[in-house]
N, C-alpha and C positions, 0 to 999 in steps of 0.2 A: 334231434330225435333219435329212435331207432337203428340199431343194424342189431341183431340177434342169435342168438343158441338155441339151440335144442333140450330132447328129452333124456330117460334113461336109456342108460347102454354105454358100458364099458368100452373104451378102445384099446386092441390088442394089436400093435403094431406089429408089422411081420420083424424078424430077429435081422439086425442089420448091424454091422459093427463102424464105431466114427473113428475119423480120421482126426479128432482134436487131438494134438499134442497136451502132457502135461503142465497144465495152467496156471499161475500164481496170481495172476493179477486178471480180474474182469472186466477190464479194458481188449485183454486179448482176445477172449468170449463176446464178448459184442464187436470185436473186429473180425473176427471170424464169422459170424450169422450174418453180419452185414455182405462180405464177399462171399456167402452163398446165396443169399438173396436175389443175388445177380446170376450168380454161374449156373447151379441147379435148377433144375424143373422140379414142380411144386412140388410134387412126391414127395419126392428126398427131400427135399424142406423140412415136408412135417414129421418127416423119419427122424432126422437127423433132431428137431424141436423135441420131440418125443425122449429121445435118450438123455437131450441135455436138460428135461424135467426132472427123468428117475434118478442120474447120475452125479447132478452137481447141487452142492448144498445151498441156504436162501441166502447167505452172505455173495455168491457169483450170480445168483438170478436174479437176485436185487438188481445189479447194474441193467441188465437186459430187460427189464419186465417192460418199462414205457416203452423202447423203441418196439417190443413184439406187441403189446397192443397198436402201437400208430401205426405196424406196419402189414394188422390185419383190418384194423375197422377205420384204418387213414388217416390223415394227421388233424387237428383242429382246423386251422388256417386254411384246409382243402388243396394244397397243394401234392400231397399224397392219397393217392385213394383205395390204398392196402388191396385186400385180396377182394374190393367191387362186391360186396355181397348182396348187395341191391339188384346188383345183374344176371348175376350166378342162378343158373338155371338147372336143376337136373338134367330136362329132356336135351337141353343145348350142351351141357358137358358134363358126363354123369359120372365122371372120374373124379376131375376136381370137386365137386357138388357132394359128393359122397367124404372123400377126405375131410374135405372143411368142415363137415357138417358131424363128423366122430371127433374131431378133433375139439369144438367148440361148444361138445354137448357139456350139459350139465357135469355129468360125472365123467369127462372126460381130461385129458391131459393137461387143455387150458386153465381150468379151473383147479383141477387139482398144483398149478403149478401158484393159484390166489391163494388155497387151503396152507400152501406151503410156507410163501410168505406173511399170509395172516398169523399164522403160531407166531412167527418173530418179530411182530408188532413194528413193521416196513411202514413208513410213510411217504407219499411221494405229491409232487404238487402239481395243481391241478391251477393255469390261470384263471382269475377271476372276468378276465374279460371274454371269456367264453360261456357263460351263463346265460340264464335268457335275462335278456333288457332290466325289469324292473329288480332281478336279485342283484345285478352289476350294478345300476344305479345308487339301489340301497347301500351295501357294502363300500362303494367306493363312496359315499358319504358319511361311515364311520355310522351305519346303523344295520345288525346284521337279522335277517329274517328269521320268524320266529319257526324256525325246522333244524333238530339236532344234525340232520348234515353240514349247519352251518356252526354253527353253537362251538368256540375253541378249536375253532381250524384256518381260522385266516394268520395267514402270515404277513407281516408287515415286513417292506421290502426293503434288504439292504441298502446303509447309506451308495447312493449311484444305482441302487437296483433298479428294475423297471416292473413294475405294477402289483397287484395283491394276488395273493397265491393261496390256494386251499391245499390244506397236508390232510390226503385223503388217506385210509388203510388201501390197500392191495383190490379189495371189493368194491369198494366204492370208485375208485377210481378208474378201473377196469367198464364201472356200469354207464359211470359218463361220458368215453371217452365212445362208447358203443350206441350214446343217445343222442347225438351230438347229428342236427338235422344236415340232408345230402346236399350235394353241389347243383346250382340251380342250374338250370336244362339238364340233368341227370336223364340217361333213356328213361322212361319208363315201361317196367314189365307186368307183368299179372301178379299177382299178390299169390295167388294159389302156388306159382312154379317158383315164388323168389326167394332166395336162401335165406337174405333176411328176414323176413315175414316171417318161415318157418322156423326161426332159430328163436325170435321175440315167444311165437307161440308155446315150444317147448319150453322156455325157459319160465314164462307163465306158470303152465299147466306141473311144471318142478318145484318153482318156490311156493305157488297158492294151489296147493293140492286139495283138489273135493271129496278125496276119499284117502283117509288114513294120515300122518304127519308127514311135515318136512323131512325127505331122506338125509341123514348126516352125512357131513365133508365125509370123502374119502380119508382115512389116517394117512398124515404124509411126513410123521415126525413119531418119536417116541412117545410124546406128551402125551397127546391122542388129538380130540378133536380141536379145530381152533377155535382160539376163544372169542368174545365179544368183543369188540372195540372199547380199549379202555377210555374213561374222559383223562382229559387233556387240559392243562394249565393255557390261560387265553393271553396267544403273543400279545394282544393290545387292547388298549380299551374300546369298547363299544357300545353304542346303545341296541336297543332292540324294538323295533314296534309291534313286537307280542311277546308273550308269557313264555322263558324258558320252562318249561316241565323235563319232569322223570320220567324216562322211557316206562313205558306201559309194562316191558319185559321187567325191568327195575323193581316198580313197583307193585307188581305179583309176586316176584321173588322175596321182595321183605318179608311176604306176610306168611312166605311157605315156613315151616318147622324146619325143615333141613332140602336144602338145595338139590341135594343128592335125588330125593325125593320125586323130581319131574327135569328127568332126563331132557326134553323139550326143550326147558327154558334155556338150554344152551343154544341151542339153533334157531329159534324163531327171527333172531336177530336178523339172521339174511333173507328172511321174505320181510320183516321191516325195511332194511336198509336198501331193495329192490325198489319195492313202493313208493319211497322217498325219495328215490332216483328219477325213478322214471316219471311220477308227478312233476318233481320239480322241473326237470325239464321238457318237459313233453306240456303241460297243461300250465306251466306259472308266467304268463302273458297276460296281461289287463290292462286297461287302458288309463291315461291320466284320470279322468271324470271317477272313475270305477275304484280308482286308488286313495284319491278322497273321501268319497264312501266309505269306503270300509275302514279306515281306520277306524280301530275301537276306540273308547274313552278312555281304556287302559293305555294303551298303546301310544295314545297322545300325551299322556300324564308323564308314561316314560321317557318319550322324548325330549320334554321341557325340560325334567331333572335332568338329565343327561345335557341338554345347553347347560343347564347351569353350572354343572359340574366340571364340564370338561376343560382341559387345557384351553386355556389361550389363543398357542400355537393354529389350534387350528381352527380357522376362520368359517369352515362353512357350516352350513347349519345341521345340525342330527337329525335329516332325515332322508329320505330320497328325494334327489334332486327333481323337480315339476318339471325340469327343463328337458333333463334325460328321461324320464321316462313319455316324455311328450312327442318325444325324436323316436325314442323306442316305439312306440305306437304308429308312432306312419309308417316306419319301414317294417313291423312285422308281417309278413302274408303266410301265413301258414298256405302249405302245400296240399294237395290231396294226400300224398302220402302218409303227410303228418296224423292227418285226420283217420286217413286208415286204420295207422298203428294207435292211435288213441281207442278207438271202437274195440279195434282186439282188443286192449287192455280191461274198458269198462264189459265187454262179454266176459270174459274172464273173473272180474272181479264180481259180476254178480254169481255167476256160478259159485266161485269160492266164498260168497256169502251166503248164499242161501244151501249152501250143503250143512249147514247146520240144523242137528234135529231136531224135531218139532218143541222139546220140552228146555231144550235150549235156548231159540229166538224169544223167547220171552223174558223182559228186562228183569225178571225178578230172578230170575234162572242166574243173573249175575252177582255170584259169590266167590268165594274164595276157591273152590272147590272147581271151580272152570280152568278150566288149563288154558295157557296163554294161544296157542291156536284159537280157540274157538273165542275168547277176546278179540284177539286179533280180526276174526273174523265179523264177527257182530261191529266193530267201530272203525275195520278202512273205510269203507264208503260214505257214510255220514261226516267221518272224520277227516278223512283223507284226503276224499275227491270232491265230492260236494259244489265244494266252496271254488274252487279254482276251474272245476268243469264248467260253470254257471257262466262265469266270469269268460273263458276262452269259446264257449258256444255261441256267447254277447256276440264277444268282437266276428265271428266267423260271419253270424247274422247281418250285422252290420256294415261289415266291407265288404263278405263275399262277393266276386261278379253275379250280374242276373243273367246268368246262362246254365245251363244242363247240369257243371261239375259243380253245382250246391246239393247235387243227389249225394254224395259223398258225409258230407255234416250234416242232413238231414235222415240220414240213416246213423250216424254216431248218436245223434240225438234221439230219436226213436229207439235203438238199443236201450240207451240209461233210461228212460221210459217206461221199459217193460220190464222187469226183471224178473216177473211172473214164464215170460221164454227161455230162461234159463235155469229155473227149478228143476231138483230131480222130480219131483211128480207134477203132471202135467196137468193144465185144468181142462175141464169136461167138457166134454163135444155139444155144443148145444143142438136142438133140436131143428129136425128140417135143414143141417145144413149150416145152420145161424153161427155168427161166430163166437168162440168159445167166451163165459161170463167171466169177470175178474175177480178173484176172492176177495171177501171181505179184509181174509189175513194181509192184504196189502194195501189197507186201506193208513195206515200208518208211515209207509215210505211215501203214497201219493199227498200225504198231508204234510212229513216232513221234509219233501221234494215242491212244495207247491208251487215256487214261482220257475221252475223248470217246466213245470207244465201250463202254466198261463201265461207269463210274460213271454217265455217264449214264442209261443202262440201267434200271441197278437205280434212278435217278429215277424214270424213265417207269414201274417197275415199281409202284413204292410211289402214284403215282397212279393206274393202271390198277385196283389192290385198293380202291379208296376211289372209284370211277366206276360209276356205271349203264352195264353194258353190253349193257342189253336198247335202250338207244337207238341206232339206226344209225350216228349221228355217232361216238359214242365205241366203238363195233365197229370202224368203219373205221380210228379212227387206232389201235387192236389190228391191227386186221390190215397197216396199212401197215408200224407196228417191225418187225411179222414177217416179213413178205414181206423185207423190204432185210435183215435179219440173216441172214437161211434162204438168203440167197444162195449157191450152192454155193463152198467154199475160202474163205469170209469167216470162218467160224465159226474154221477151221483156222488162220488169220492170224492172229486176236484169242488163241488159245489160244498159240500161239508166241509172240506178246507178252508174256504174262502167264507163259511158262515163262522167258523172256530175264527180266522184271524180278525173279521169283524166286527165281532161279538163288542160290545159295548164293556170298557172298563170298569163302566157302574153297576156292573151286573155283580161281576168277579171284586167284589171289594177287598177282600182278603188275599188281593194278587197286588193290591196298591204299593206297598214297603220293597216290589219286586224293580231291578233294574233288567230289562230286555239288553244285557249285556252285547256287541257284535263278537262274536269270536277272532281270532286272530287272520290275517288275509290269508296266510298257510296254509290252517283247521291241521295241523299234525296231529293225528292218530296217533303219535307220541307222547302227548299231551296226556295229565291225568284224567282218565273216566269218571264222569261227573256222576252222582248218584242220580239215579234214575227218577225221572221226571213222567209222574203219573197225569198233570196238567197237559189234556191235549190241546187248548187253548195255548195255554203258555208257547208251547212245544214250538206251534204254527207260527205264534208271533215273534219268537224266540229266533224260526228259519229265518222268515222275511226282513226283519231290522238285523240282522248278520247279514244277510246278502246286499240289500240295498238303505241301509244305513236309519237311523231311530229316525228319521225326517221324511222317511219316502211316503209317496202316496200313490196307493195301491191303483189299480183301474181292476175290476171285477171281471174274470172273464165271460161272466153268465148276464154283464151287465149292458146298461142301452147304448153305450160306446161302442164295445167289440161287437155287438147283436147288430149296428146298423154296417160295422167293418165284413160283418160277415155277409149281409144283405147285399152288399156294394159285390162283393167273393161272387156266391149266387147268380146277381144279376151279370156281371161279365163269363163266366160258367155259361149262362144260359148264350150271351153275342157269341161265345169261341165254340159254340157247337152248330150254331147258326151260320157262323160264317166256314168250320172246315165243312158242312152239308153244302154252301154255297160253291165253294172251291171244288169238290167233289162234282157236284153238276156240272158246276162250268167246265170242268177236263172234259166230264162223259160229252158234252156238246162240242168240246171243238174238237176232239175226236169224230163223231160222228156226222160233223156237220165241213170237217173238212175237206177241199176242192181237191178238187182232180189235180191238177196245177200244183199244189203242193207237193205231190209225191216227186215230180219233178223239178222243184227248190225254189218254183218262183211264188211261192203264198208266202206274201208279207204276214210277220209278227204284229199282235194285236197293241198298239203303245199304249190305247187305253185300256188296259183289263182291269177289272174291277179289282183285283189283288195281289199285291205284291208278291213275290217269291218265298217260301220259307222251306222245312224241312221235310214239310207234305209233299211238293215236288218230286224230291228224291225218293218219298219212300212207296207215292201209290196209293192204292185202295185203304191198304191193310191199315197204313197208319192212320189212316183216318177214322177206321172203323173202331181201329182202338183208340182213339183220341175221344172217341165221342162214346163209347167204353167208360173208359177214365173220366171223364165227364160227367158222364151219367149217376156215374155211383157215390162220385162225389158230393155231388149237389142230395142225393138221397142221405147219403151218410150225416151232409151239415144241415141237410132239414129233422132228422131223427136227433143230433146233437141239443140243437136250438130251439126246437120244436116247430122250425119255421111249416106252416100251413100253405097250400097250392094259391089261395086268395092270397096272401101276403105276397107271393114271390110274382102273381099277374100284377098286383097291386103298384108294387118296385119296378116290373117292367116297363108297365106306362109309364109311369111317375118320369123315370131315365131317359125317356123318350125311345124304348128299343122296338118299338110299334117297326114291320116291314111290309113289302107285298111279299107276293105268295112265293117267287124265287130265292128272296131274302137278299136281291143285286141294287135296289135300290135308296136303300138306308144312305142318308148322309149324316156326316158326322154331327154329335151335339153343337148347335152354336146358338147363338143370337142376331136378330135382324139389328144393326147402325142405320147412322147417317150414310154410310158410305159402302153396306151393305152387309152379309154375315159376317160377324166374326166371334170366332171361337172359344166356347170355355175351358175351360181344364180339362172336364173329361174328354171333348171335342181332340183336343191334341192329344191325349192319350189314346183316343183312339184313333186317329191318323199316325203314329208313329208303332203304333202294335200289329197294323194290317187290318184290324176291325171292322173299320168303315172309310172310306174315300168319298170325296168328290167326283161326278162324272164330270172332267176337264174335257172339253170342247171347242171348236174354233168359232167366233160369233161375230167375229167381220168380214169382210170382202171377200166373199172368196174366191173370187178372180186375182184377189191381192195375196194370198195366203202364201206363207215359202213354198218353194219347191222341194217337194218329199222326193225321197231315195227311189221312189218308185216311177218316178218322172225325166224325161230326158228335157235338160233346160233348155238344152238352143229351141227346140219344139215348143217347148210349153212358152217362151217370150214371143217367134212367131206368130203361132197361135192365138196368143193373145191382142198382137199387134193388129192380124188380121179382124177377129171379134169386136174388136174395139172400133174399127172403122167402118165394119158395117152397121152395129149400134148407133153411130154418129150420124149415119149417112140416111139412115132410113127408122132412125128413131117413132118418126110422127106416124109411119106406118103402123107400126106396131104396136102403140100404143091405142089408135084404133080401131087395129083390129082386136086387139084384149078385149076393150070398150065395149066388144059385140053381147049381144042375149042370147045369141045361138050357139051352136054347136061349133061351130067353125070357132068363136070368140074362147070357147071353155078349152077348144085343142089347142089354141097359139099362149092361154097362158096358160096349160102345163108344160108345153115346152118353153116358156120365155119368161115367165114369172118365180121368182125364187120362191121358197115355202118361206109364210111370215112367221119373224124371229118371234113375232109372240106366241105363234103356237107352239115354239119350244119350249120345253122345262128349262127356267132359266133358274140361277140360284135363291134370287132372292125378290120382290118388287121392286125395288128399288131399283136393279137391274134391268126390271120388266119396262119401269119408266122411260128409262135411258135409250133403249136400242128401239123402243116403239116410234119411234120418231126418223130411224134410218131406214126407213120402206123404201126400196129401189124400184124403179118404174123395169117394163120390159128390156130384154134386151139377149142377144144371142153367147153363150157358152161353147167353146169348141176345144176346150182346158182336156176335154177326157181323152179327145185325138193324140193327147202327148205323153199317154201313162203307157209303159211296158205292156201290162195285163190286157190293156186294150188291142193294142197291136199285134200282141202274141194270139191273141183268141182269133182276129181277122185272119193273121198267116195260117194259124191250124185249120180256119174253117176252108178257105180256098185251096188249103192244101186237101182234106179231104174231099171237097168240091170237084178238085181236078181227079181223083185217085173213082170216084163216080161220073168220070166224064163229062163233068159240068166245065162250059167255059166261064173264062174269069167274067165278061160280062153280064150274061144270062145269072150269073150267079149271084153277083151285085144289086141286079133288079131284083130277084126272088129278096135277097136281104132287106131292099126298100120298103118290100111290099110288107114284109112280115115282121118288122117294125112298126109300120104304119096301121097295120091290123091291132096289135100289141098297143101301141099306142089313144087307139081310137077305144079301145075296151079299156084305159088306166082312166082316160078321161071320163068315162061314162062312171065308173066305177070313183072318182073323185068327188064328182058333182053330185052323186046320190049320198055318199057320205058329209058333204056341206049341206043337206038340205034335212037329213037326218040331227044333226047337231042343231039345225034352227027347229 
């Protein structure tokens, strides 16, 4: 990936004189920067780099150029990590941060030292086993991707050599060695304070300028400005699986009368050969499945001739190995980083696309008479990025974890989305507040963007049903899809698209003779500009079999599939507002409902609480209030998308079984009644593993027999029990006829001596209810509670107080007798009218 430069702005070194001796050979020039590298503080580094730009000619800076790029944006291998620009913080060192950052600018020393080498047509090589995955695969299978960065630049390795080598120019090689992604566990810092971030930014906002051309190389030779990259005779043979084409700059310039003419088409090359840089590495990841697809029909055609053709010698097959790029695909994770620096670039490139004026974005506007900028401009992104965004969005969807850091590629994706927020003119405030309408004038990217906006979609959907969204982080990134889809005429766009790619080929007969060709897996913007396609039928079906191959079968986003994905969205939206208002209550209650005792550390923790711990815990009220916020607007935003009605959504809640009482504490998870009692369906376990709903787990045997909790002293609690156990024995028959009684005296001995019957519990299922109805235990005496801490502590504190009012320890034991047995005699009274109320 990324490490980057800046903007405009000259650097004017302060006047310093070098101690190099007169030089002959540039071995001694790279032994000398090498031993300051060490000796010197960075200053004088770039002092000293500075002089040895202006002062030596590109025959001595040739030698030096690789080690001073490896030894500011660190070596491939990661074992140097140059001047850390990843870390480099102004507010933390605003010395270094400041040097680096003139030094590295566009029109600064560094570059002017690429301008200098570019005039004398420098090659330098670039390993191939540092690409990403699928272009290494490709190439070392003797099939080279269809992008002029690669196109007559592989070198074929001397006999004993060791691997394939790209002879990049001075620029290009400078771009990769700068893209090239960080060392893993790298700190991470703020994007806003980090050198790199700003240096990507400026370097942006210098080559894809919105207002006015590319500034020219500084002159760093007599010639003047440097020139383009010339082609290059191809060390070896290769196949290709897509279309070499003519640079775009190429073929403008044929058709100008005289060269001289547009000064421009000298320099546009370097915000081409930026482009191609940073796409290629930054976004050319895809996965096996996805590599299949998209081959074209061209592409395959090429390949076969290319078996036939080829030497002997070499055995394997022309094309990229399934095997490597299969290996490639499990181990790539892109980083948050990664993702970062991708969103800058796609902001970026839509600004520098849509800076073009009104009379210009219209396909017919493209003639001869367009200046290669404003080409340029009109075909990076459909050309360019398109294709390979689509594909690396896939995979992020697909592997990302389900957890919080998916906000990261879900805002890179929302960016390429809107490109209407990075317009110079802005669209109109709607009324009351409402959020602003989406022009018609971009009803054309949303149609030839379509399956970025619906396949996608139904990604985000299928992780949104497998996410906690009682946690605020994953409410908000719900509610952000929603908000940017619910935008008004969006919805209306996306549905026009999906009726164009639809549309029945018997309608369109005069489209039959047509091939829905796939584009190249590239799409290079390099590639000739295809005359303009007034079919927006075509257009639509033209994107969709390019991205996902002439066999794919669409799923409609407006259709009964995603409409019941989104029902399923909704009705869990409505459990995770349910259940954070649950969580919510239940704090304010054991808040206010907690003992005395607790302040002083002996209130046991509740082991049944209805809800697991999450990140509402930490954060309070607030997050709650906005989680059910986020929630809210959500569910409004996907009822206004889909047109879902308030009947539909009660409709889907019954149906789901999301019926509660009135606290919303008592929902048990979906299941089904067995043989052998509930057991759980799918969404049952979904929602036990998300926090949703629980079982109230309970003990429902003996509970004279039940372990000894933490809250109990054991020697006591066995005692105790030994004691209970042999009075029950011993005077069993007694008690049993005294229960026996009709009277008053028979209703007191069995609330104290009678367990409450298991069947008046809520048990889980009948089947359960059948089972324990049968273990009715006859009377018998409990003295289990004599053995709990809580009990004992509340006796000490009461006779402690007792004595502090001059009460003696006996007197005060009888009042205790009595005033239980008051207490007592009002529960039974109080029991027995509520048994006669139930008959």
């Amino acid at each position: 990936f990324p490490q980057w430069f800046p903007k405009t702005a000259v650097f004017n070194p302060p006047e310093a004189t070098m101690a190099f001796p007169h030089l002959q050979q540039p071995s001694f020039l790279l032994a000398s920067l090498k031993a300051d590298a060490i000796n010197k503080p960075f200053a004088q580094r770039c002092q000293d780099l500075v002089k040895v730009i202006e002062d030596f000619p590109a025959k001595e800076l040739h030698a030096i150029f690789p080690w001073l790029v490896e030894s500011i944006f660190g070596s491939l291998d990661g074992v140097l990590i140059g001047w850390n620009l990843r870390s480099l913080q102004g507010r933390v060192s605003p010395v270094e941060y400041s040097i680096a950052m003139e030094f590295l600018d566009p029109g600064g020393p560094m570059m002017k030292l690429v301008y200098k080498l570019q005039a004398e047509d420098y090659k330098f090589d670039f390993p191939v086993s540092y690409l990403p995955g699928p272009v290494k695969a490709s190439i070392q299978e003797h099939v080279v991707p269809d992008s002029p960065l690669y196109h007559n630049k592989v070198q074929f390795p001397p006999t004993g050599g060791l691997g394939l080598n790209l002879a990049l120019n001075p620029f290009e090689f400078a771009l990769s060695l700068i893209t090239q992604k960080p060392l893993p566990g790298a700190l991470h810092v703020r994007t806003s304070d980090c050198a790199y971030f700003i240096l990507v930014d400026r370097y942006l906002s210098w080559f894809l300028p919105t207002e006015g051309s590319v500034l020219p190389p500084l002159s760093s030779s007599p010639g003047g400005p440097s020139p383009s990259p010339a082609p290059r005779t191809p060390a070896m043979p290769f196949a290709s699986y897509g279309l070499h084409h003519t640079s775009l700059l190429k073929r403008h310039i044929s058709h100008q009368t005289s060269v001289n003419a547009d000064p421009a088409s000298h320099e546009i090359w370097r915000s081409e050969t930026l482009l191609q840089v940073f796409v290629e590495m930054w976004l050319h990841h895809y996965s096996l499945e996805m590599y299949q697809k998209m081959q074209s029909p061209h592409a395959k055609l090429e390949v076969l001739h290319y078996r036939l053709s080829v030497s002997s010698a070499l055995h394997s097959p022309a094309q990229p190995s399934l095997q490597a790029l299969h290996a490639y695909q499990e181990s790539f994770t892109p980083t948050e980083e990664h993702v970062l620096v991708v969103r800058l670039l796609i902001k970026h490139l839509h600004a520098f696309s849509n800076s073009l004026k009104p009379e210009q974005v219209s396909p017919s506007a493209h003639s001869h008479a367009t200046s290669p900028l404003e080409e340029f401009k009109r075909a990076a992104v459909p050309r360019f990025v398109q294709q390979k965004l689509y594909l690396f969005l896939q995979h992020c969807f697909g592997h990302w974890p389900l957890d919080a850091s998916f906000r990261a590629v879900l805002e890179m994706w929302l960016s390429y989305l809107q490109p209407w927020r990075y317009a110079p003119e802005k669209q109109p405030q709607g009324s009351d507040g409402q959020a602003r309408c989406v022009s018609e004038r971009w009803a054309p990217f949303v149609q030839e963007n379509l399956l970025l906006y619906t396949k996608l979609f139904v990604g985000f959907l299928s992780r949104a049903l497998r996410t906690d969204l009682v946690s605020p982080k994953n409410a908000l990134m719900v509610f952000r899809v929603a908000k940017v889809f619910a935008q008004p005429n969006l919805a209306e766009m996306i549905q026009k698209g999906e009726q164009l790619f639809l549309e029945p080929e018997l309608v369109i007969a005069h489209r039959q003779h047509r091939l829905f060709s796939a584009p190249t897996l590239t799409g290079s913007f390099l590639s000739s500009w295809p005359p303009a396609v007034t079919d927006t039928s075509f257009k639509v079906k033209s994107h969709v079999y390019s991205l996902e191959g002439q066999d794919c079968k669409y799923t409609p986003m407006f259709g009964p599939e995603v409409r019941t994905l989104v029902l399923r969205l909704a009705q869990l939206i409505t459990q995770a507002k349910q259940t954070a208002k649950s969580i919510s209550d239940q704090c304010g209650e054991s808040t206010a409902s907690r003992p005395f005792l607790s302040w002083l550390g002996f209130c046991l923790s509740d082991t049944n609480s209805s809800y697991p711990a999450n990140d509402l815990d930490d954060m309070g009220q607030d997050s709650i209030r906005k989680t059910d916020e986020y929630l809210e607007k959500a569910l409004e935003y996907l009822c206004q998308m889909f047109r879902l009605s308030e009947a539909q959504l009660a409709q889907l809640t019954l149906a789901m079984g999301t019926t509660q009482d009135e606290n919303g504490k008592k929902q048990l998870p979906d299941c089904i009644v067995g043989e052998d009692g509930l057991i759980l369906t799918p969404l049952g376990r979904y929602q036990i593993i998300n926090g949703l709903r629980k079982f109230d787990i309970e003990y429902q045997g003996d509970s004279e027999l039940q372990p000894i909790r933490s809250y109990e002293i054991a020697s006591l609690v066995r005692l105790l029990f030994r004691l209970s156990s042999t009075i029950n024995h011993r005077f069993a028959g007694q008690m049993r006829a005294l229960c026996s009684r009709a009277d008053f005296l028979g209703s007191f001995c069995r609330y104290h001596l009678m367990e409450p019957g298991l069947t008046d519990k809520h048990l889980l299922s009948p089947v359960g209810q059948g089972r324990v109805a049968s273990r009715a235990r006859g009377p018998r005496l409990s003295l289990r509670f004599l053995g709990s801490y809580r009990t004992l502590l509340s006796l000490l504190l009461a006779f402690f107080v007792a004595s502090l009012l001059r009460i003696g320890p006996l007197p005060f034991a009888l009042l205790l007798v009595l005033g239980y047995f008051l207490y007592a005699a009002a529960m039974t009274l109080l029991t027995e009218q509520g048994k006669l109320h139930q008959l």
